[in-house]
GUSELUM-65623 format. One line per 8 residues: number of its first residue (from 1); their letters; for each residue x, y, z of C-alpha. Coordinates in pm, 1 decimal. Example, Ala and Ser with C-alpha at 12.3 -4.5 7.8 and 13.67 -1.06 7.14 Angstrom:
REM residues 2
1	AS	1230.0/-450.0/780.0 | 1367.0/-106.0/714.0 .
//
This chain:
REM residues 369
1	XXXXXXXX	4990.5/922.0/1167.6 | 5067.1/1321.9/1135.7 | 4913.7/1558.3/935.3 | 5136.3/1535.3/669.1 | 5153.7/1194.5/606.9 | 4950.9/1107.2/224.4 | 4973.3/862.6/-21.2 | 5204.3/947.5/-310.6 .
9	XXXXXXXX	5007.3/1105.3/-593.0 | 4694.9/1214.0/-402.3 | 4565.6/1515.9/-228.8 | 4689.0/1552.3/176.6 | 4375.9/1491.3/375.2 | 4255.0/1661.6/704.9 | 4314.4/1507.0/994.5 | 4094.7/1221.0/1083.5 .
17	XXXXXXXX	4115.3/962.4/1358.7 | 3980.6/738.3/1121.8 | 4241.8/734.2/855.8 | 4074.3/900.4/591.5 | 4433.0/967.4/414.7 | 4455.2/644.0/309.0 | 4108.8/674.9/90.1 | 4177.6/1050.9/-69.9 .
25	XXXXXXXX	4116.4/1071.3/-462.8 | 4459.1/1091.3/-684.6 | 4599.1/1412.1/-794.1 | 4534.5/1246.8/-1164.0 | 4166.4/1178.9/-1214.4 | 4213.5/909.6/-1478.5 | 4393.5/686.2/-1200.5 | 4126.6/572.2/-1066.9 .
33	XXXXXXXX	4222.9/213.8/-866.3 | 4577.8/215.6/-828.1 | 4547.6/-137.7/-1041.9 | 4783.5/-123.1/-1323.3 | 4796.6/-354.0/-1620.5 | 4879.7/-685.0/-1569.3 | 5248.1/-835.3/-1688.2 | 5111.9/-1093.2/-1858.9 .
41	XXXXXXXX	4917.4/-852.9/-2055.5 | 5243.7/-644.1/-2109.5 | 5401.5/-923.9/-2228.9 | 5154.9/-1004.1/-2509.4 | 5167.1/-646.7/-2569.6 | 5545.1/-696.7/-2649.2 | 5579.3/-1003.9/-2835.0 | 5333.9/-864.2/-3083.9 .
49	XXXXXXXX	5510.6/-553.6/-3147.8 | 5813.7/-784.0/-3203.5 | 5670.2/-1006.5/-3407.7 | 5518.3/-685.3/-3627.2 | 5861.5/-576.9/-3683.3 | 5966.3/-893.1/-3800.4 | 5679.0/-887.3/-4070.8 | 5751.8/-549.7/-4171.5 .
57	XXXXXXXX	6081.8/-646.7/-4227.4 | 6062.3/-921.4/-4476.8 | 5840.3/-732.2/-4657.0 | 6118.7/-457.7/-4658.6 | 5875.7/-191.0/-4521.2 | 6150.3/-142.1/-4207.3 | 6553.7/-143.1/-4233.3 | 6742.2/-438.8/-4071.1 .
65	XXXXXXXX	6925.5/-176.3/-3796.4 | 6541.1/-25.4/-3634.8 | 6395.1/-344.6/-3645.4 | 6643.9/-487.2/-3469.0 | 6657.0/-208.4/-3218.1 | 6281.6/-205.8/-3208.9 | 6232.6/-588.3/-3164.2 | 6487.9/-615.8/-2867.8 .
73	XXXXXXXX	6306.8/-336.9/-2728.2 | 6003.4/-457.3/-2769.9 | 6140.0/-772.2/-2588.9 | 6219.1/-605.9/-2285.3 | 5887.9/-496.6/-2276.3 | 5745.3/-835.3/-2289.6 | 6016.4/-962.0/-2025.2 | 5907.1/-682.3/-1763.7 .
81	XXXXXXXX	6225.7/-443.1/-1852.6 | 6023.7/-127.6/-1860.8 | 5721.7/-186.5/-1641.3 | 5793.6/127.7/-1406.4 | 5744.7/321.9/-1756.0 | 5383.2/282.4/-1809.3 | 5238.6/422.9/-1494.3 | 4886.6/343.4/-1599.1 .
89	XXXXXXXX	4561.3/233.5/-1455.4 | 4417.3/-55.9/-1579.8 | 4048.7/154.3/-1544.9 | 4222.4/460.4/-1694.1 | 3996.2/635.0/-1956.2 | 4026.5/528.9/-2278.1 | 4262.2/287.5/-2177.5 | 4237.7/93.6/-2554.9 .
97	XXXXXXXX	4407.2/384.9/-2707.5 | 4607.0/495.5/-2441.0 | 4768.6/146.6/-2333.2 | 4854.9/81.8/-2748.0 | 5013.7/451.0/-2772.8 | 5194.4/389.1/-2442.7 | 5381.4/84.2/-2556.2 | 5466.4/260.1/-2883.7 .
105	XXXXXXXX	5606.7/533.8/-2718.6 | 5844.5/303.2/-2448.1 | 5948.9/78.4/-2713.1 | 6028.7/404.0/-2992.4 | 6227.4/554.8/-2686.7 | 6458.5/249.2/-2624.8 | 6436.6/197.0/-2971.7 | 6591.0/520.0/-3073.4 .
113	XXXXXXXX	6815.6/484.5/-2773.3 | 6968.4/151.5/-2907.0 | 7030.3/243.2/-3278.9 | 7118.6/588.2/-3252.0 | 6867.9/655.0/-3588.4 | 6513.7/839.0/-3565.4 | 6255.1/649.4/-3456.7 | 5887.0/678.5/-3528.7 .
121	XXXXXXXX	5621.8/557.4/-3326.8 | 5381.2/555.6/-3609.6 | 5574.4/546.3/-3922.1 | 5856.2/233.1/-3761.0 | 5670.1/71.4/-3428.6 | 5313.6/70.3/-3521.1 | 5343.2/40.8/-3899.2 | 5069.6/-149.7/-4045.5 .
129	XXXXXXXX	4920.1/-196.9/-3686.0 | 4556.2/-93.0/-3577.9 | 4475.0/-12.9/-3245.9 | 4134.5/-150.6/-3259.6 | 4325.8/-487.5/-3328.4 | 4624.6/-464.8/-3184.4 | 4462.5/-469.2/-2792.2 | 4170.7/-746.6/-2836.1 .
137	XXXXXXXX	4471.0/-983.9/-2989.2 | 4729.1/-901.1/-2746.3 | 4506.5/-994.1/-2451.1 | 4382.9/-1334.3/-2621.5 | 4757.6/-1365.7/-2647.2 | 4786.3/-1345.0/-2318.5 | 4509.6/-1541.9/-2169.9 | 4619.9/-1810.5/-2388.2 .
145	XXXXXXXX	5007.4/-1776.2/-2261.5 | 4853.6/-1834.7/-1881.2 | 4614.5/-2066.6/-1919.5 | 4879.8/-2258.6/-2069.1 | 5164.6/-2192.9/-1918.3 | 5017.8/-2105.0/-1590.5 | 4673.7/-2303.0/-1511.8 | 4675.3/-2614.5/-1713.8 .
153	XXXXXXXX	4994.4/-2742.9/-1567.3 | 4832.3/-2616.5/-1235.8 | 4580.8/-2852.8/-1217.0 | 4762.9/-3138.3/-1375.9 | 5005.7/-3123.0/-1056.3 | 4702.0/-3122.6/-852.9 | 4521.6/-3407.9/-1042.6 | 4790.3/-3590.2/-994.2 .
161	XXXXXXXX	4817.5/-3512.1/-567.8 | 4492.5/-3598.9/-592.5 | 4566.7/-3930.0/-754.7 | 4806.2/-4045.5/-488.3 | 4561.1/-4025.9/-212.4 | 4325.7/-4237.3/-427.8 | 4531.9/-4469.6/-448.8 | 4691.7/-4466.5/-76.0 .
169	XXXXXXXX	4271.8/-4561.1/11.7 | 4227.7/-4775.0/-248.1 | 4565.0/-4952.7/-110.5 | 4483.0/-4985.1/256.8 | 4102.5/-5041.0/179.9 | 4192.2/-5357.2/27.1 | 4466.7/-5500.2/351.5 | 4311.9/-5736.1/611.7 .
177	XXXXXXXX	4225.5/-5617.9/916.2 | 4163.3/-5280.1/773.6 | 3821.3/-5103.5/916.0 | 3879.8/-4852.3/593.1 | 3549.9/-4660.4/516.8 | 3482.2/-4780.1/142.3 | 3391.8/-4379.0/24.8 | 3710.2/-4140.5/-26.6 .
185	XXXXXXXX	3612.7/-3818.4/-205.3 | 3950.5/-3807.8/-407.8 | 3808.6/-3994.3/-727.6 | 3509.4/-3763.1/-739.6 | 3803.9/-3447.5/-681.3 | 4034.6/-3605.5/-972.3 | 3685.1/-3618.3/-1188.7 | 3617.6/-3205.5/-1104.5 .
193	XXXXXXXX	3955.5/-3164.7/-1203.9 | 4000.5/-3320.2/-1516.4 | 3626.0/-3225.2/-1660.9 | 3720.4/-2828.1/-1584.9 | 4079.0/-2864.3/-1759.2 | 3906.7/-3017.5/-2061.5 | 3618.0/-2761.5/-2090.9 | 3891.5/-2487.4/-2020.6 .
201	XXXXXXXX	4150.7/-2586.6/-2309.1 | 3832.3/-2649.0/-2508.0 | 3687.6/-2326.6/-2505.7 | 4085.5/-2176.0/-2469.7 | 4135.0/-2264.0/-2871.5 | 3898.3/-1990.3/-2953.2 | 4172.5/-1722.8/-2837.2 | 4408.4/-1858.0/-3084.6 .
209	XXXXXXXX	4253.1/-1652.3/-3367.0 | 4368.2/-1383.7/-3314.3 | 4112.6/-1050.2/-3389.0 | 4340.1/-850.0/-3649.1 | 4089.5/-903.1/-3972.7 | 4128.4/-566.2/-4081.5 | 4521.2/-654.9/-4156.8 | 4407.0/-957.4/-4356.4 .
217	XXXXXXXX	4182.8/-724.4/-4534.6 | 4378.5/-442.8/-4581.7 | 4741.9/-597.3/-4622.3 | 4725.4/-952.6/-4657.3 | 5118.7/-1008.3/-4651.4 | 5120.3/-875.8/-4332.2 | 4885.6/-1091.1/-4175.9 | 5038.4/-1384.5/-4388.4 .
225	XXXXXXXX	5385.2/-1342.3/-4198.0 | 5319.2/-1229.7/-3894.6 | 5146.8/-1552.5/-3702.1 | 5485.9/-1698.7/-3790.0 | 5676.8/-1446.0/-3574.2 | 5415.7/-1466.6/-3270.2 | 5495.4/-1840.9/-3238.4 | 5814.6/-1852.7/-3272.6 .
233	XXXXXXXX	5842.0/-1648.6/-2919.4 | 5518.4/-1839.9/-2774.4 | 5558.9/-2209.5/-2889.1 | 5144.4/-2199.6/-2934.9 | 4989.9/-2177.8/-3303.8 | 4777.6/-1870.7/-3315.3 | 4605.4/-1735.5/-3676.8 | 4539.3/-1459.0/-3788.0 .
241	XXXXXXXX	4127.9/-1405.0/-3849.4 | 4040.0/-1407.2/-4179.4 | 3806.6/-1083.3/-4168.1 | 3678.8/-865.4/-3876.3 | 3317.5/-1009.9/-3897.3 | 3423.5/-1332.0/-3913.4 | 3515.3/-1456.4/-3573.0 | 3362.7/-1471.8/-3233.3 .
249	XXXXXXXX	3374.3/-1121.3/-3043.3 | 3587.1/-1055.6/-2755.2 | 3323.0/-976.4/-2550.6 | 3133.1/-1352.4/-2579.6 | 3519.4/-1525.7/-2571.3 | 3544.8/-1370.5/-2223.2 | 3198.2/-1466.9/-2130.3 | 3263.7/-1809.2/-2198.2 .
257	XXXXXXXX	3577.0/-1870.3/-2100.6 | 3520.6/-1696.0/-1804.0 | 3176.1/-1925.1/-1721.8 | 3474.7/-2258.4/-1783.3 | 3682.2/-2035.9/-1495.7 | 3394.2/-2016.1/-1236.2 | 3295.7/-2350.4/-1314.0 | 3668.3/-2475.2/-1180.6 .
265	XXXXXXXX	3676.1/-2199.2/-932.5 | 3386.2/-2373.4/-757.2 | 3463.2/-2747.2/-766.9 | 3822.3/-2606.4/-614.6 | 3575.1/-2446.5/-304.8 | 3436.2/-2820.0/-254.7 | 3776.8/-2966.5/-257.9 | 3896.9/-2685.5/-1.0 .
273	XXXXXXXX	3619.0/-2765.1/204.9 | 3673.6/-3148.8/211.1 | 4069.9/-3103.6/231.8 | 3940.6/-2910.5/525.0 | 3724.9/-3166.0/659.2 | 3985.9/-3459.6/577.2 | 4246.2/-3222.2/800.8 | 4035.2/-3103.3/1037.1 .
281	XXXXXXXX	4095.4/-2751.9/958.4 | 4504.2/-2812.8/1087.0 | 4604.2/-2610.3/793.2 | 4533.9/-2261.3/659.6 | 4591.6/-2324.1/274.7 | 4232.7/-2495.5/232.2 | 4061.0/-2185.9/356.3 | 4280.8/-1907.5/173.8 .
289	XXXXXXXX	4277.9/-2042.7/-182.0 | 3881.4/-2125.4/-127.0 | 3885.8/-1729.2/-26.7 | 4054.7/-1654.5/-352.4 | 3844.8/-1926.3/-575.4 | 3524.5/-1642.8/-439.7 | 3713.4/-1392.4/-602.4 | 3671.7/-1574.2/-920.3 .
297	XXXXXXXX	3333.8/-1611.3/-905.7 | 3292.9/-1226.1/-849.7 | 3463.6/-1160.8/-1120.1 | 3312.3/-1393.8/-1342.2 | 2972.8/-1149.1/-1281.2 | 3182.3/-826.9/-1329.8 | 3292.2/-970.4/-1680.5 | 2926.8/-1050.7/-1806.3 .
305	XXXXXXXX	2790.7/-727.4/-1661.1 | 3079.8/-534.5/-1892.0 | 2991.1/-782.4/-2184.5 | 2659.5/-692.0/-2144.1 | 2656.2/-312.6/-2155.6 | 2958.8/-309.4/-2428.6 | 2798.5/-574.5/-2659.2 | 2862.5/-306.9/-2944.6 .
313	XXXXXXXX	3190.8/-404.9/-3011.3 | 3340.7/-65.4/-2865.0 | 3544.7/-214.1/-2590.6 | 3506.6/88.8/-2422.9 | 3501.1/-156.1/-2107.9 | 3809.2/-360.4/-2223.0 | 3989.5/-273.2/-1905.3 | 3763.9/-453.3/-1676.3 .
321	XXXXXXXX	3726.5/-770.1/-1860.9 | 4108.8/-802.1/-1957.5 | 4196.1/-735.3/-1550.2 | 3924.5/-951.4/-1397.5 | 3996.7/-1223.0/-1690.2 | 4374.9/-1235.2/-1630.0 | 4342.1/-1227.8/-1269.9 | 4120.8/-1550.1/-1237.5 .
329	XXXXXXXX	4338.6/-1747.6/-1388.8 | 4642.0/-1595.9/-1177.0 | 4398.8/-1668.7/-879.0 | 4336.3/-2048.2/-929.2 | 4672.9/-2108.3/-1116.5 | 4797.9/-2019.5/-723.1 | 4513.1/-2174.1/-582.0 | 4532.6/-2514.8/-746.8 .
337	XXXXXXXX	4951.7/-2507.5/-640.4 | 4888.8/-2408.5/-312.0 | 4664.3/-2701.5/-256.4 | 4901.1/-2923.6/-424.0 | 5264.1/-2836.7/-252.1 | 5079.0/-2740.4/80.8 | 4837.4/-2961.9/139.4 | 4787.8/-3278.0/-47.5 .
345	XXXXXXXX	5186.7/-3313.7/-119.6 | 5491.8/-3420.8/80.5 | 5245.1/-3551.6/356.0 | 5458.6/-3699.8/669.8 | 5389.3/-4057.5/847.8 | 5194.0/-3884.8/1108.9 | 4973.1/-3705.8/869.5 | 4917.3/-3999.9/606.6 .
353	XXXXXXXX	4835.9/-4206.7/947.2 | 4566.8/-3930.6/1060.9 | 4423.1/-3898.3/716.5 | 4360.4/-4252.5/699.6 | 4266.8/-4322.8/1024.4 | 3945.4/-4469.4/1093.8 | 3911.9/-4265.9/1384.5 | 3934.9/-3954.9/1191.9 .
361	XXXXXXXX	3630.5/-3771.8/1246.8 | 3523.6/-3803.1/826.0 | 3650.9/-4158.9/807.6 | 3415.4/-4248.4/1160.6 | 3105.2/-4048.0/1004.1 | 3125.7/-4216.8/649.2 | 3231.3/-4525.9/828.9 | 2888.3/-4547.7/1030.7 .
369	X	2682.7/-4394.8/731.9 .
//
């Protein structure tokens, strides 16, 4: 590596045989991790500010011309458009403010761009909005949008997997001349699986009250229209909470939901290690999603830690629950399809033979136990 050689944004290091470039502090202080917000979270961010448009047009607070320039810019915001735009870290200082005011700046821009009138950020994007609100709902929004779009039908495909090798063993168990062990671990896997994905889209309904009580209190037509316009674009049925005391807080949603997320992230680790077991560690899958399913069990202590110390309702921490939060359920929303299409799908003769072999080193041991 020569001397010259940095990463972009940071400070050129002295030479050091042990790479010390790659580790040197940002030029910007506030970019602390080099993480930046997560799409999904961008996309809530998006489809709220469209549907908020909508709202403030029927009640004829907005003209039809910048709504219509704001809400397909808004759009291309929650489709990924403008990503390259924000150029923030998800750890950034005062990130609350700063990510709400950075949204309403890219989507006034475009907005302006479009319609060829002025466009406000405060008076046209964010009219009627409150920061304080606007994050806390837009990343239930988004949890909500993975879970459902993302990790529920994640684990159904594997549930299912899962079901065809029951039922392969239950098959050849019953044929004469069959020296089948009588225990297969795939009914107790199926059970794991379906348990977490009911506790999960249990304690998922919370999110879809959405925290914006202070527009029910302080302009109730708003909140009236605008749950209408968020799922339209999102096909789920959030609400808008009645008053700001009156729901759960942020903080204990993430808590819990992300206790449901450890929970699966574990029984997934057990049915890595038996997949392992059952292919005698042949294939790599097993071992990297149990890898990532750790991840989500360190996270799951980095959210209750921030709960902890920000239990005042601040969300001064709101950056490390939303990233640790959205990235478990990217983690075992991969996981649980990587197990699926890798390893307990689209098995060939050879394999099914070798799984169900009662020479396989697991059939042999439960065999002679």
């Amino acid at each position: 590596m020569s001397k010259s050689a940095h990463l972009e944004g940071s400070t050129p290091a002295e030479a050091n045989p042990f790479g010390a470039a790659a580790y040197a502090m940002p030029t910007n202080p506030s970019l602390l991790s080099g993480l930046e917000i997560p799409r999904s979270f961008l996309r809530a961010l998006g489809l709220l500010n469209f549907a908020c448009a909508a709202a403030n047009h029927n009640l004829a607070r907005l003209d039809a011309e910048r709504t219509q320039a704001i809400q397909r810019a808004a759009l291309e915001v929650a489709r990924g458009i403008h990503d390259a735009e924000f150029g923030l870290d998800i750890f950034q200082v005062g990130d609350e403010a700063t990510i709400g005011n950075k949204v309403s700046d890219v989507i006034t821009q475009h907005a302006q761009a479009d319609c060829n009138l002025p466009v406000n950020a405060h008076l046209h994007v964010s009219h009627g909005q409150h920061i304080g609100n606007l994050i806390p709902a837009s990343l239930q929004m988004a949890l909500l949008l993975d879970i459902h779009e993302q990790l529920l039908p994640a684990l159904q495909a594997l549930a299912e997997a899962i079901g065809i090798l029951a039922e392969h063993a239950s098959h050849l168990a019953t044929l004469p001349d069959t020296s089948m062990p009588t225990v297969y671990p795939f009914s107790h896997w199926a059970t794991q699986i379906r348990l977490a994905t009911e506790q999960i889209h249990l304690v998922s309904q919370a999110l879809t009250e959405l925290p914006m009580g202070d527009y029910a209190q302080a302009d109730p037509e708003f909140a009236q229209h605008l749950p209408a316009y968020i799922n339209n674009q999102t096909s789920l049925k959030f609400c808008i909470q009645s008053h700001p005391q009156a729901g759960i807080p942020l903080q204990d949603k993430a808590v819990v939901i992300s206790g449901q997320l450890r929970i699966l992230a574990l029984s997934l680790i057990h049915i890595c290690q038996g997949i392992q077991k059952l292919q005698q560690d042949k294939k790599p899958e097993p071992e990297s999603a149990a890898m990532a399913c750790i991840q989500v069990v360190g996270n799951d202590a980095a959210i209750n830690f921030a709960a902890q110390i920000d239990h005042s309702g601040t969300q001064k921490l709101f950056g490390a629950i939303a990233y640790n939060l959205l990235q478990s359920i990217n983690l075992l929303s991969r996981s649980a399809q990587l197990l699926t299409e890798r390893s307990l799908s689209n098995l060939d003769e050879e394999e099914w033979k070798n799984l169900f072999n009662p020479r396989h080193p697991h059939n042999a041991s439960t065999h002679k136990e």
